[in-house]
VEXPA-84184 format. One record per residue (C-alpha): residue in three letters; chain; x negated, y negated, z. Coordinates in nm, 3 decimals. Layout:
// residues N
<node aa="ala" ch="A" X="X" Y="Y" Z="Z"/>
...
// end
This chain:
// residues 323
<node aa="unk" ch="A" X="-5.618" Y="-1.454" Z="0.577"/>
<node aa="unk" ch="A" X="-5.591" Y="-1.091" Z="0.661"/>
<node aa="unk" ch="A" X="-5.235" Y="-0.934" Z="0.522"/>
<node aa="unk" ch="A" X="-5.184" Y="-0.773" Z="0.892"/>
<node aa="unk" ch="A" X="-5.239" Y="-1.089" Z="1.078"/>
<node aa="unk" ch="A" X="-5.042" Y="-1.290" Z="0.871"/>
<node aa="unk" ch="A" X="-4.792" Y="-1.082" Z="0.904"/>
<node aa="unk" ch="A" X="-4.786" Y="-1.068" Z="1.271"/>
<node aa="unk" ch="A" X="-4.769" Y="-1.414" Z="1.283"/>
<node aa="unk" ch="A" X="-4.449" Y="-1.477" Z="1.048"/>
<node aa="unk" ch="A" X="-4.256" Y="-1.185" Z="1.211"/>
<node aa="unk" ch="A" X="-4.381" Y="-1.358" Z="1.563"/>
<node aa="unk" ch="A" X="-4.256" Y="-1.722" Z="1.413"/>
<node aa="unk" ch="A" X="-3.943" Y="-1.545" Z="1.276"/>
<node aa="unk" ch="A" X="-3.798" Y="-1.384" Z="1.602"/>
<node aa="unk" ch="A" X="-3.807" Y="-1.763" Z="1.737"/>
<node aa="unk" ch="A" X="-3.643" Y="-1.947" Z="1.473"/>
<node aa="unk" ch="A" X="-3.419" Y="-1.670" Z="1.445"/>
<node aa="unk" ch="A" X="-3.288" Y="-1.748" Z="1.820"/>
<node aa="unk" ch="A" X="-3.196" Y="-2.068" Z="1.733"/>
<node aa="unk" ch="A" X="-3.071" Y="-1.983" Z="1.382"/>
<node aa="unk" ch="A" X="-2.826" Y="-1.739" Z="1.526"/>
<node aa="unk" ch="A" X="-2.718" Y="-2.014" Z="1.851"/>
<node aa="unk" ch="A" X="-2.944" Y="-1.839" Z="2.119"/>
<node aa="unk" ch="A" X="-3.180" Y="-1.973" Z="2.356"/>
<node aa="unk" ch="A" X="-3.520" Y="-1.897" Z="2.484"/>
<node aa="unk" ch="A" X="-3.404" Y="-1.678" Z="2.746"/>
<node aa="unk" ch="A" X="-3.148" Y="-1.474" Z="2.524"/>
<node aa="unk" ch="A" X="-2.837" Y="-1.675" Z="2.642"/>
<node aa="unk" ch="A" X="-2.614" Y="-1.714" Z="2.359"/>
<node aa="unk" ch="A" X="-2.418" Y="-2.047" Z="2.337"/>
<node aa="unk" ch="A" X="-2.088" Y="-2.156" Z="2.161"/>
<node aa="unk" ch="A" X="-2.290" Y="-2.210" Z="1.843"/>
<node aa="unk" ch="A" X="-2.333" Y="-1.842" Z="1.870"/>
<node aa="unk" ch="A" X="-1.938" Y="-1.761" Z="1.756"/>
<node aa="unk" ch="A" X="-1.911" Y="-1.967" Z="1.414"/>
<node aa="unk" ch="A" X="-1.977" Y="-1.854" Z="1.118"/>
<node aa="unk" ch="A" X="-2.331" Y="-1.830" Z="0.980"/>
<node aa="unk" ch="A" X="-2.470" Y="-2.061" Z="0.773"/>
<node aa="unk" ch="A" X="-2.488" Y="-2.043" Z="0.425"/>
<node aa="unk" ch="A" X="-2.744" Y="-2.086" Z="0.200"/>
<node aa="unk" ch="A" X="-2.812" Y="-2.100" Z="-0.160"/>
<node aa="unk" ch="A" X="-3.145" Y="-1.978" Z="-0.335"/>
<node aa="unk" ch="A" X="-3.211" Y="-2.003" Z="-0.700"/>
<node aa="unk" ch="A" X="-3.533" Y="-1.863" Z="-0.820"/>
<node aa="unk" ch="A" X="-3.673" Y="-1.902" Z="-1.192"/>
<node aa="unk" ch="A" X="-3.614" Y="-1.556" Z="-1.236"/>
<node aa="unk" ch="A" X="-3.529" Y="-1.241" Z="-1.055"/>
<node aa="unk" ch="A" X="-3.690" Y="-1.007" Z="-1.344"/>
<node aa="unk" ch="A" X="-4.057" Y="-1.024" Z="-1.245"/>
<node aa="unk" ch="A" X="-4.260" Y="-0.846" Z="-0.997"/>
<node aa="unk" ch="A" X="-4.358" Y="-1.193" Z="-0.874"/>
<node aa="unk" ch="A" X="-3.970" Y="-1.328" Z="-0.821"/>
<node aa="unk" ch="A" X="-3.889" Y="-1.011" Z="-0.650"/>
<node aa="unk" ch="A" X="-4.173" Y="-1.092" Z="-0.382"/>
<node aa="unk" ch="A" X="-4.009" Y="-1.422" Z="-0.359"/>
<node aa="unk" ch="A" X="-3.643" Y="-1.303" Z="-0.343"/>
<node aa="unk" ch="A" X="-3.787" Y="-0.987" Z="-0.083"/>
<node aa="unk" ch="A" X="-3.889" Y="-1.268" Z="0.179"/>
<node aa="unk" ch="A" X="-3.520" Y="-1.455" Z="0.073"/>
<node aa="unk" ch="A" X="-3.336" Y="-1.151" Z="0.165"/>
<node aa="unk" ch="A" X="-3.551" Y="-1.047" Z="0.512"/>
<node aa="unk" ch="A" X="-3.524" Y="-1.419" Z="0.662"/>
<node aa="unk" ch="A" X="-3.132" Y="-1.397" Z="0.606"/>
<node aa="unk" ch="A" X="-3.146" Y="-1.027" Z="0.749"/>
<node aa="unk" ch="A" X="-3.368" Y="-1.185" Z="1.024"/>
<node aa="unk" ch="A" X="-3.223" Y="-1.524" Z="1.080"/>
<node aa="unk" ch="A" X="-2.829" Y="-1.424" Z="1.067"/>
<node aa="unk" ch="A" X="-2.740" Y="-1.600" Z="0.744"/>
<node aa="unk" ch="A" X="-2.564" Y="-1.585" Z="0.438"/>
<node aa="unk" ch="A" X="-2.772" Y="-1.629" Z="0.100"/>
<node aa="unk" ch="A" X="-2.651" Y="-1.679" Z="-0.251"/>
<node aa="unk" ch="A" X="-2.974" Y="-1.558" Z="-0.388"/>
<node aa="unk" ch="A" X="-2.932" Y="-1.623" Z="-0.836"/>
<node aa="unk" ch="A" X="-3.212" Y="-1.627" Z="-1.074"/>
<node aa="unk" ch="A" X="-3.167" Y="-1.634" Z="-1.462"/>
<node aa="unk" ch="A" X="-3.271" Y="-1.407" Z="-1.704"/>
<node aa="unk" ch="A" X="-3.601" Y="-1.541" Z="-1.795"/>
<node aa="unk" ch="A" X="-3.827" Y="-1.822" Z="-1.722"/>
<node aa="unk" ch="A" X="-3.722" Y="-1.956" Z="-2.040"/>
<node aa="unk" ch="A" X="-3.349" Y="-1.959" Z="-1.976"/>
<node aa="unk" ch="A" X="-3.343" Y="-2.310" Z="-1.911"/>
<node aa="unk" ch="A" X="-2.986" Y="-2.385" Z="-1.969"/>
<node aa="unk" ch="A" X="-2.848" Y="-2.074" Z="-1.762"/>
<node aa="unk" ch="A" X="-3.083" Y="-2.205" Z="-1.463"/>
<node aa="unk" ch="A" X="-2.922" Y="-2.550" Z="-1.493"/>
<node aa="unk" ch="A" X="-2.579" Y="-2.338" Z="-1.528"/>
<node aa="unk" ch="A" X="-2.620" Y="-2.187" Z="-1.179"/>
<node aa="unk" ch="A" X="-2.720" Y="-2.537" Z="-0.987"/>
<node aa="unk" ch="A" X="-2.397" Y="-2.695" Z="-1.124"/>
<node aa="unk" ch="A" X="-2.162" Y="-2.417" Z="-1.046"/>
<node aa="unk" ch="A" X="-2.357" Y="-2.382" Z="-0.687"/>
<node aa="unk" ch="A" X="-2.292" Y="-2.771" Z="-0.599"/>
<node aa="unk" ch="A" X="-1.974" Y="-2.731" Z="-0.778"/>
<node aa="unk" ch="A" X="-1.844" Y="-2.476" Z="-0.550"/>
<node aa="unk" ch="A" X="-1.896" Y="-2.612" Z="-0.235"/>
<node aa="unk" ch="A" X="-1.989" Y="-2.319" Z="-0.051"/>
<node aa="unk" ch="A" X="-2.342" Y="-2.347" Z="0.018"/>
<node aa="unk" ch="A" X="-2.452" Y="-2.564" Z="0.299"/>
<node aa="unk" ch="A" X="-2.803" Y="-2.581" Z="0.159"/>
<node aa="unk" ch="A" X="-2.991" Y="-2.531" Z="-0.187"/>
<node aa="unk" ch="A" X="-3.346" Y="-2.417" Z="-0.248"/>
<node aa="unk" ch="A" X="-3.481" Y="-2.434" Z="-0.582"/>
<node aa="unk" ch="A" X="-3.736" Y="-2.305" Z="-0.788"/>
<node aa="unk" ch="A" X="-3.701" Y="-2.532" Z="-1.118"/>
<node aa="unk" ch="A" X="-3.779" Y="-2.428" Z="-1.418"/>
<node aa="unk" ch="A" X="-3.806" Y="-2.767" Z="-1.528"/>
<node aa="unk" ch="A" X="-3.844" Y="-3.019" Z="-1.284"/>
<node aa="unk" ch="A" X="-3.715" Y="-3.336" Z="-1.452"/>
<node aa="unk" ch="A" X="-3.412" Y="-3.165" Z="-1.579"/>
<node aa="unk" ch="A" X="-3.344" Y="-2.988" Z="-1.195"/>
<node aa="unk" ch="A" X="-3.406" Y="-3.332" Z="-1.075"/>
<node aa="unk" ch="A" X="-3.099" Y="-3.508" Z="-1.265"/>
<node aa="unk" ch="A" X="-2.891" Y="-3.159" Z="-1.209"/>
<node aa="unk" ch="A" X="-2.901" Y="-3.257" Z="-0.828"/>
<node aa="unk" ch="A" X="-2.903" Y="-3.660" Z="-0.807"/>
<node aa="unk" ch="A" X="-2.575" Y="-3.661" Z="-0.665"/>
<node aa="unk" ch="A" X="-2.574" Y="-3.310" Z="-0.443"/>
<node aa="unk" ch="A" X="-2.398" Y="-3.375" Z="-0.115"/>
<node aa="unk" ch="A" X="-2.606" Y="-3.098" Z="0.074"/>
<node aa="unk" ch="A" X="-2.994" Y="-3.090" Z="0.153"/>
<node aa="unk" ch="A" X="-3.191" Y="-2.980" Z="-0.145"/>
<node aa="unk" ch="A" X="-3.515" Y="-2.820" Z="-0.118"/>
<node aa="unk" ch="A" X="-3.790" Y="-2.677" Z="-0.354"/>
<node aa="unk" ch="A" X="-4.002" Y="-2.350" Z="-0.378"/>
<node aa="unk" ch="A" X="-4.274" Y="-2.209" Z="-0.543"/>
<node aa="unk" ch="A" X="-4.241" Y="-2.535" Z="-0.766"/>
<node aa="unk" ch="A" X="-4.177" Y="-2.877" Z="-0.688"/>
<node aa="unk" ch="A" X="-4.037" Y="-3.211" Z="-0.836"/>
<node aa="unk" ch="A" X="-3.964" Y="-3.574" Z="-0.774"/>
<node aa="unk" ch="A" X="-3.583" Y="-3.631" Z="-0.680"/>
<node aa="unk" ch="A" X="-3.503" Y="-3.853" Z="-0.399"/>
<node aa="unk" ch="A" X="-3.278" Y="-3.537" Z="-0.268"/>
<node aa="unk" ch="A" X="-3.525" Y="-3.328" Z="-0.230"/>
<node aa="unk" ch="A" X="-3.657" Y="-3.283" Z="0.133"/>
<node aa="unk" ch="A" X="-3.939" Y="-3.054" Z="0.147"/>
<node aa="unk" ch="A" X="-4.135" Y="-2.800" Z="-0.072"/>
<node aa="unk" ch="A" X="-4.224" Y="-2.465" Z="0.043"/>
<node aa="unk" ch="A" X="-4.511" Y="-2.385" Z="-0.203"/>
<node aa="unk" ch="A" X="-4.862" Y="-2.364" Z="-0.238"/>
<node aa="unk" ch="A" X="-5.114" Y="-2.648" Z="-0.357"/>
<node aa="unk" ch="A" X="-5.241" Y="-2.470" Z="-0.673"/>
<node aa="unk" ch="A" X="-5.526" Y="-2.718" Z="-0.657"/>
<node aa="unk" ch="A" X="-5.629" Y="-2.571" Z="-0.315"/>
<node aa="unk" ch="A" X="-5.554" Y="-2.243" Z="-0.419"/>
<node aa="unk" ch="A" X="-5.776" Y="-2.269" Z="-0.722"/>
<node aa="unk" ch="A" X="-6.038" Y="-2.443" Z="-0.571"/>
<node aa="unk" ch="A" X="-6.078" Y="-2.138" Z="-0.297"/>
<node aa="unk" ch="A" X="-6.127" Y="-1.841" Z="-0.618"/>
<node aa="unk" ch="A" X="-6.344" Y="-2.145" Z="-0.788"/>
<node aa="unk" ch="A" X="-6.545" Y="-2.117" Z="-0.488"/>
<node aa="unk" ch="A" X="-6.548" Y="-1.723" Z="-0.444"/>
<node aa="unk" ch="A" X="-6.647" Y="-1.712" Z="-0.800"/>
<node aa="unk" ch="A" X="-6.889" Y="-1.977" Z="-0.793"/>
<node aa="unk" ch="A" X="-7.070" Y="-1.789" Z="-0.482"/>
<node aa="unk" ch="A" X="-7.032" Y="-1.424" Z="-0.655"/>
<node aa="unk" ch="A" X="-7.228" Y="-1.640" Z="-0.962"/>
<node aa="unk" ch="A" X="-7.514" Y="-1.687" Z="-0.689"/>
<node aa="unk" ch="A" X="-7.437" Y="-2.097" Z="-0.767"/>
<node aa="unk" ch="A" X="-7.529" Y="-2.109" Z="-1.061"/>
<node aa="unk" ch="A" X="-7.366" Y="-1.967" Z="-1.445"/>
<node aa="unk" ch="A" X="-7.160" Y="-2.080" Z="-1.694"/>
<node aa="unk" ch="A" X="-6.804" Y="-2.095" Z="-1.675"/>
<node aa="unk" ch="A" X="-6.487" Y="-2.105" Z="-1.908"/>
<node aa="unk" ch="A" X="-6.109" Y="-2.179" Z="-1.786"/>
<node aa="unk" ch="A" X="-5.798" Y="-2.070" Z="-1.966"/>
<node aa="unk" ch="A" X="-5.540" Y="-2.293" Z="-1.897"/>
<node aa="unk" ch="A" X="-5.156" Y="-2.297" Z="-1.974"/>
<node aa="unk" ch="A" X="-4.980" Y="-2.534" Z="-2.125"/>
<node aa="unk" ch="A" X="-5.138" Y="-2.833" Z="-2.206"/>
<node aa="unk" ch="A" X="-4.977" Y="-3.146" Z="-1.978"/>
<node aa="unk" ch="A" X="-4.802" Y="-2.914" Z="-1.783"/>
<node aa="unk" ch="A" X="-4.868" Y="-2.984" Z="-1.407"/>
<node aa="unk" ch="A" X="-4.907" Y="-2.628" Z="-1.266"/>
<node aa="unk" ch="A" X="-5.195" Y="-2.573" Z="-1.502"/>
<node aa="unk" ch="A" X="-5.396" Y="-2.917" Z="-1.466"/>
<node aa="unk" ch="A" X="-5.360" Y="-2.872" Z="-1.097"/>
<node aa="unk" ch="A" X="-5.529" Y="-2.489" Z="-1.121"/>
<node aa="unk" ch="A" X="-5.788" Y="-2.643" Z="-1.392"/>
<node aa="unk" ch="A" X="-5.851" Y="-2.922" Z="-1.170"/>
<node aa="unk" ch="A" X="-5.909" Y="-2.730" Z="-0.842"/>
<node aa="unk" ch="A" X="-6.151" Y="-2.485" Z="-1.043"/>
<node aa="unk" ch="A" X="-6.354" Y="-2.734" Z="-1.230"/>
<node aa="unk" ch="A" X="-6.409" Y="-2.933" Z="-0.908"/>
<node aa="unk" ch="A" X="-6.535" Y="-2.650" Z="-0.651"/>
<node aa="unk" ch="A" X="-6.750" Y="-2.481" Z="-0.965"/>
<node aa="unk" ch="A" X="-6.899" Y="-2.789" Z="-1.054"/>
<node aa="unk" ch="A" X="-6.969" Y="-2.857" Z="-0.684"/>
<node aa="unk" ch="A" X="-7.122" Y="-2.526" Z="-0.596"/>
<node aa="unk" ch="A" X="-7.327" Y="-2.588" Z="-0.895"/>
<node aa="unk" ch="A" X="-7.188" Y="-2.428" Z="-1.188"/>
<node aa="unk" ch="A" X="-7.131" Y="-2.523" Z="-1.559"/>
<node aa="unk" ch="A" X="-6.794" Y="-2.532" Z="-1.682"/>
<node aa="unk" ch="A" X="-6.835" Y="-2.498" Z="-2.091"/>
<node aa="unk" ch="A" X="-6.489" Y="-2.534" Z="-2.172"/>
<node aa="unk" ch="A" X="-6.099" Y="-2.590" Z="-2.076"/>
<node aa="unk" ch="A" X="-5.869" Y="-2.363" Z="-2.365"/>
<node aa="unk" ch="A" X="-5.491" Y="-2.346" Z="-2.401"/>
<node aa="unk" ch="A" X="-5.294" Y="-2.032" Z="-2.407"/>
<node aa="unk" ch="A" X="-4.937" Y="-2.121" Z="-2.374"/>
<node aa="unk" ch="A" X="-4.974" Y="-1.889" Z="-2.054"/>
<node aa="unk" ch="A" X="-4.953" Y="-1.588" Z="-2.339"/>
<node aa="unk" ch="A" X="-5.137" Y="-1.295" Z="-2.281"/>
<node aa="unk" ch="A" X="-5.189" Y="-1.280" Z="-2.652"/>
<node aa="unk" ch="A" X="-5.313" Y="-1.617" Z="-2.674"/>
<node aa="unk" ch="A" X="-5.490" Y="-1.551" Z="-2.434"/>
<node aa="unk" ch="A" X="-5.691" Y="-1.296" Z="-2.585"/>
<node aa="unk" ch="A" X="-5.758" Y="-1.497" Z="-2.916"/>
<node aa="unk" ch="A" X="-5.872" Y="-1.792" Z="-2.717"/>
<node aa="unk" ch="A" X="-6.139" Y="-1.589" Z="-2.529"/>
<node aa="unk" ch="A" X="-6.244" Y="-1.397" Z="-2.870"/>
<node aa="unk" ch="A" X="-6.323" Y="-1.771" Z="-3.004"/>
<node aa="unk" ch="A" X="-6.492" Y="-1.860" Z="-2.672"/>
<node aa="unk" ch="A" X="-6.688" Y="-1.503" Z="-2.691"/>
<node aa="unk" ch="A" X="-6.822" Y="-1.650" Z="-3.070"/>
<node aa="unk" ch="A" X="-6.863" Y="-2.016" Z="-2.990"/>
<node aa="unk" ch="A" X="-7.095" Y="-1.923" Z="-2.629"/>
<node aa="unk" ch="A" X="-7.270" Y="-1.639" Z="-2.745"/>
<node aa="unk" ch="A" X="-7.435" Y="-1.480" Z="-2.436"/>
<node aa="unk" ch="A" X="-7.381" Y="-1.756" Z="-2.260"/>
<node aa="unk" ch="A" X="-7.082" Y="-1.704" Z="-2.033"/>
<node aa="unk" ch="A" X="-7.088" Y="-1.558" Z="-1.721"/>
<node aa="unk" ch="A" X="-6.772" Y="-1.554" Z="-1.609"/>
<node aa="unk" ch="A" X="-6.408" Y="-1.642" Z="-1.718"/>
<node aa="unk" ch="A" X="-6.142" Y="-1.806" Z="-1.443"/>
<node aa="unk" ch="A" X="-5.759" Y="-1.847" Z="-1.600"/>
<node aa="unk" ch="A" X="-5.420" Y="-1.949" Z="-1.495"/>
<node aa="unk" ch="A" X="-5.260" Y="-1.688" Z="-1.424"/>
<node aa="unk" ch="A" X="-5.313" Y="-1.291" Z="-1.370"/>
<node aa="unk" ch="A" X="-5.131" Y="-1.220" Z="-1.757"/>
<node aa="unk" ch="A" X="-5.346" Y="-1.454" Z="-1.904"/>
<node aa="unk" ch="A" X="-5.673" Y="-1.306" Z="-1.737"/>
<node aa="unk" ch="A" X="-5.578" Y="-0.952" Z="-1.843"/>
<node aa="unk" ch="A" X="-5.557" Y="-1.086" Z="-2.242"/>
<node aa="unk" ch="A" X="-5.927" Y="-1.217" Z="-2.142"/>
<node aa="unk" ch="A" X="-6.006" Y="-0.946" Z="-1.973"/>
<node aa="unk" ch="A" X="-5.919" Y="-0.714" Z="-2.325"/>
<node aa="unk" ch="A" X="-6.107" Y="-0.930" Z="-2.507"/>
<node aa="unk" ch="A" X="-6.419" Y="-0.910" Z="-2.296"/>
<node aa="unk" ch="A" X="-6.399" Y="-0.478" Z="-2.309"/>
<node aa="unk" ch="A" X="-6.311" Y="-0.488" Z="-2.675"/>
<node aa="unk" ch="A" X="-6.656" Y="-0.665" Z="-2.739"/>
<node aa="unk" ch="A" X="-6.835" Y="-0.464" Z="-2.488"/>
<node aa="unk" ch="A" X="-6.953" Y="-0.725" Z="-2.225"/>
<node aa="unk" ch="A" X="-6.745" Y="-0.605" Z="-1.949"/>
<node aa="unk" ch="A" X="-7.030" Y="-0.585" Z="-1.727"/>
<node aa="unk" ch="A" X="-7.151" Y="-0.906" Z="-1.813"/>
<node aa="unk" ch="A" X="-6.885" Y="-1.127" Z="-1.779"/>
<node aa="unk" ch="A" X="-6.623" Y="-1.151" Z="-1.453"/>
<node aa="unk" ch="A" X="-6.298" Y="-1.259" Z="-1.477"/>
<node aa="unk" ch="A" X="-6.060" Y="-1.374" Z="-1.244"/>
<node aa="unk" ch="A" X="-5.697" Y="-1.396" Z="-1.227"/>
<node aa="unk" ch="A" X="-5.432" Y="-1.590" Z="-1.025"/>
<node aa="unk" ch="A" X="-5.119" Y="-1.476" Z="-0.847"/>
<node aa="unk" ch="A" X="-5.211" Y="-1.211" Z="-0.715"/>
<node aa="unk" ch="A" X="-4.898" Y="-0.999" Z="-0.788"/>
<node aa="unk" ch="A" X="-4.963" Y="-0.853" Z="-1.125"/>
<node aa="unk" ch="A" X="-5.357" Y="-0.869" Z="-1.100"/>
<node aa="unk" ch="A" X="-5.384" Y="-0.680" Z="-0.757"/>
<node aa="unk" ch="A" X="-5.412" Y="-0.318" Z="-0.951"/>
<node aa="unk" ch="A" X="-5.642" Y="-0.425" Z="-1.263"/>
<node aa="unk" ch="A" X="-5.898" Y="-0.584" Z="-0.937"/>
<node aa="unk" ch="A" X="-5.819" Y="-0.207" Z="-0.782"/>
<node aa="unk" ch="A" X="-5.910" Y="-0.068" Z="-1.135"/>
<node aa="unk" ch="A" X="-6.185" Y="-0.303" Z="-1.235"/>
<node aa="unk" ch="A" X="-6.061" Y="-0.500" Z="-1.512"/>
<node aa="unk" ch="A" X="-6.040" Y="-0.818" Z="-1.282"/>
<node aa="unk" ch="A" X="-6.331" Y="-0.961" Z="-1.058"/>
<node aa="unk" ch="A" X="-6.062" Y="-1.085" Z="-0.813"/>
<node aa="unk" ch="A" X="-5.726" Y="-1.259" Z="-0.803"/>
<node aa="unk" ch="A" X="-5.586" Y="-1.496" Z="-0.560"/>
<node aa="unk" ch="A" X="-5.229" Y="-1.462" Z="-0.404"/>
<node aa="unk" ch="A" X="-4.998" Y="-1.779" Z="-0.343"/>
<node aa="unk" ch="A" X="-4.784" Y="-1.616" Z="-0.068"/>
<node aa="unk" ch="A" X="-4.458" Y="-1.515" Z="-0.261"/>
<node aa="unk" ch="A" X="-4.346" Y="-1.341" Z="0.006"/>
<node aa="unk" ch="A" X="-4.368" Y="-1.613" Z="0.221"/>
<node aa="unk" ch="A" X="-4.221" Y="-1.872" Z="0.020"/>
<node aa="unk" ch="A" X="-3.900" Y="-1.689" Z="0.009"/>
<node aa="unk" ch="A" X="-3.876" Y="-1.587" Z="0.367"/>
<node aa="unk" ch="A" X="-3.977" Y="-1.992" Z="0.493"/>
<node aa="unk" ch="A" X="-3.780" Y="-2.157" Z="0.250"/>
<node aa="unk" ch="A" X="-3.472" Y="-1.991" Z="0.399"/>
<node aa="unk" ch="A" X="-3.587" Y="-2.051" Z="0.763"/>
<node aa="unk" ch="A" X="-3.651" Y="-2.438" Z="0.663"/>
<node aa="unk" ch="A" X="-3.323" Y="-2.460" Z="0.466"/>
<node aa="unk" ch="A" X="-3.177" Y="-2.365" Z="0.778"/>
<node aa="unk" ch="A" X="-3.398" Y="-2.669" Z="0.961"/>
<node aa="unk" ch="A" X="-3.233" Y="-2.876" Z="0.784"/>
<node aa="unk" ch="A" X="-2.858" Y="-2.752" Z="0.813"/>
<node aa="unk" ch="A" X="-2.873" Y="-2.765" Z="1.132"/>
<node aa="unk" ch="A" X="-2.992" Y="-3.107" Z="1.132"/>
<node aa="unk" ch="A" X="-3.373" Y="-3.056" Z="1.254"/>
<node aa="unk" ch="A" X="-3.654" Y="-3.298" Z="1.123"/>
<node aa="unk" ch="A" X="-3.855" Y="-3.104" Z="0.842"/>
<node aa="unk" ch="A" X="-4.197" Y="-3.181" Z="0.678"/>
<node aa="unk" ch="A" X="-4.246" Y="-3.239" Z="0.332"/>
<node aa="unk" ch="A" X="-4.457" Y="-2.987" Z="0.224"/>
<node aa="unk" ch="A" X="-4.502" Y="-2.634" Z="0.369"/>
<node aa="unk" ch="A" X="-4.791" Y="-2.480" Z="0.216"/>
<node aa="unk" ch="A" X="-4.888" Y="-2.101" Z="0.176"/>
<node aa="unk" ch="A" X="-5.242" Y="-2.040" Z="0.259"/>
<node aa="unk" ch="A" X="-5.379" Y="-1.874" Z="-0.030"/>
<node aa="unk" ch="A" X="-5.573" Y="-1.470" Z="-0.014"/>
<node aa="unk" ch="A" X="-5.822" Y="-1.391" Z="-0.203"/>
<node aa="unk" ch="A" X="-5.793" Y="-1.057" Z="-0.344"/>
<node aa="unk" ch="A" X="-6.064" Y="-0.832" Z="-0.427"/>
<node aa="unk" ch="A" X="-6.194" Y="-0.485" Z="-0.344"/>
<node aa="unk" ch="A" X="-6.244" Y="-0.550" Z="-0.029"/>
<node aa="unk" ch="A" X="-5.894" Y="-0.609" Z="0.037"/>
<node aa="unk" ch="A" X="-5.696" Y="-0.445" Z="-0.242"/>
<node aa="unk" ch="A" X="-5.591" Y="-0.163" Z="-0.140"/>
<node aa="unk" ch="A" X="-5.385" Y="-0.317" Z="0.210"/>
<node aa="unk" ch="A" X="-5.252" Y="-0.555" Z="-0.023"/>
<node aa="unk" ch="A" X="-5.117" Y="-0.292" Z="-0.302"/>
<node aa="unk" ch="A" X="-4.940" Y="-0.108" Z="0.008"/>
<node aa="unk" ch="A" X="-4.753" Y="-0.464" Z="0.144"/>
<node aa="unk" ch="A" X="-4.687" Y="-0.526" Z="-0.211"/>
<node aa="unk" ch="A" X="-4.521" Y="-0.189" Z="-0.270"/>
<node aa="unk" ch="A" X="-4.299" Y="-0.270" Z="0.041"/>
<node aa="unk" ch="A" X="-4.204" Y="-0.642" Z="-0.055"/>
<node aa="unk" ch="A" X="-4.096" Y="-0.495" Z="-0.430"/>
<node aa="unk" ch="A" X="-3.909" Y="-0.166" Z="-0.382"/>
// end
């Protein structure tokens, strides 16, 4: 979807729900909801140290500016700092204060337990899990979202090539739904996926498992589609530092941290998940529910492709949603 339009649209969607949100009607009446005190709401991301948590936390902090409510916006250290993540749930339920929580878990069975017995609605972004508290995931399907660059790739390959995937972790869920969504539209557009590797989502992994891949296939790969935009930079260093740069394409995913190396080359094309607007609709749904409104399930982002068609727009929004 173009950036501009999709922007038009959430703004347009957020001046309605931001009537309500605030007690106002249609016309611009205010009612007696309009006196109390705003809602509160709080949002714990995996992280807030990462170009792609501060796109999230960007569309946290406009919906409350936008909507007339309070956020408790927290984030650990590092996607690894489990135990500090499970820290900030506790103390958040603990406390009393929030009238909602939206959560990005950095490990879903563990969040899940952390919030069997919460007393307030519980909601997911960015990542979801199975908890019979949980009411609705803002998110994208990374199957979807993987199966539209499998496509774009698969088309740019004329329908035909060879193909290898760099996952994540292997039996994590994230991955295996990306792996999944590419294998399937490649394979159905008529492409050869050689082979699925493992890279721990490490850049430097990364780059060893494509130099293996580069021995193992000689000549025979014609493009390279990974998990994430890190690991398709190590991929991408591997490819230069053997010289077949202009022979092999490789795509990222995420968008956030491949848009520039797709601006400078290094990247056929990425494909963003809508950070931006997983933070601001997760707020505006948390809301939903506060206030007692029927939500869905699942709120998906439509995924963008980005390439160079499109980079430089995107660059510009992503300046904004990060400064």
């Amino acid at each position: 979807m173009n950036t501009k339009r999709w922007m038009t649209m959430l703004l347009a969607g957020a001046m309605t729900v931001s009537l309500t949100a605030c007690g106002g009607t249609a016309d611009g009446t205010q009612t007696a909801a309009g006196s109390e005190e705003p809602h509160t709401v709080a949002v714990i991301l995996k992280t807030l140290n990462s170009e792609y948590w501060k796109c999230v936390a960007a569309g946290v902090e406009q919906a409350a500016a936008d909507l007339g409510c309070e956020v408790q916006l927290q984030g650990p250290p590092s996607e690894t700092s489990y135990d500090e993540q499970i820290n900030e749930i506790e103390t958040t339920l603990t406390a009393g204060e929030a009238e909602a929580l939206v959560l990005a878990p950095l490990q879903p069975e563990v969040a899940a337990n952390a919030v069997e017995h919460a007393e307030i609605p519980v909601l997911a972004v960015d990542t979801t899990f199975s908890s019979d508290r949980l009411l609705s995931y803002i998110g994208v399907s990374n199957e979807d979202a993987a199966a539209a660059l499998g496509e774009y790739a698969a088309e740019a390959l004329g329908g035909q090539g060879n193909v290898i995937l760099l996952a994540g972790v292997q039996g994590d869920i994230t991955s295996a739904d990306r792996m999944r969504g590419y294998t399937e539209s490649l394979e159905a557009a008529g492409c050869t996926v050689l082979e699925t590797q493992y890279t721990d989502a490490a850049t430097d992994k990364a780059v060893t498992a494509m130099e293996g891949m580069l021995q193992k296939y000689p000549g025979q790969i014609d493009a390279v589609l990974t998990l994430s935009d890190d690991v398709a930079m190590g991929a991408a260093n591997a490819v230069q530092q053997a010289g077949l740069a202009d022979e092999i394409a490789v795509y990222g995913f995420g968008g956030i941290s491949g848009a520039q190396p797709v601006k400078d080359g290094l990247l056929k094309a990425t494909v963003s998940i809508g950070p931006y607007e997983m933070g601001y609709n997760c707020v505006a749904r948390a809301l939903d529910a506060i206030e007692g409104k029927q939500i869905g399930a699942f709120y998906p982002t439509e995924p963008e492709i980005i390439d160079r068609s499109n980079v430089d727009d995107f660059l510009v929004q992503l300046a904004e949603w990060t400064k």
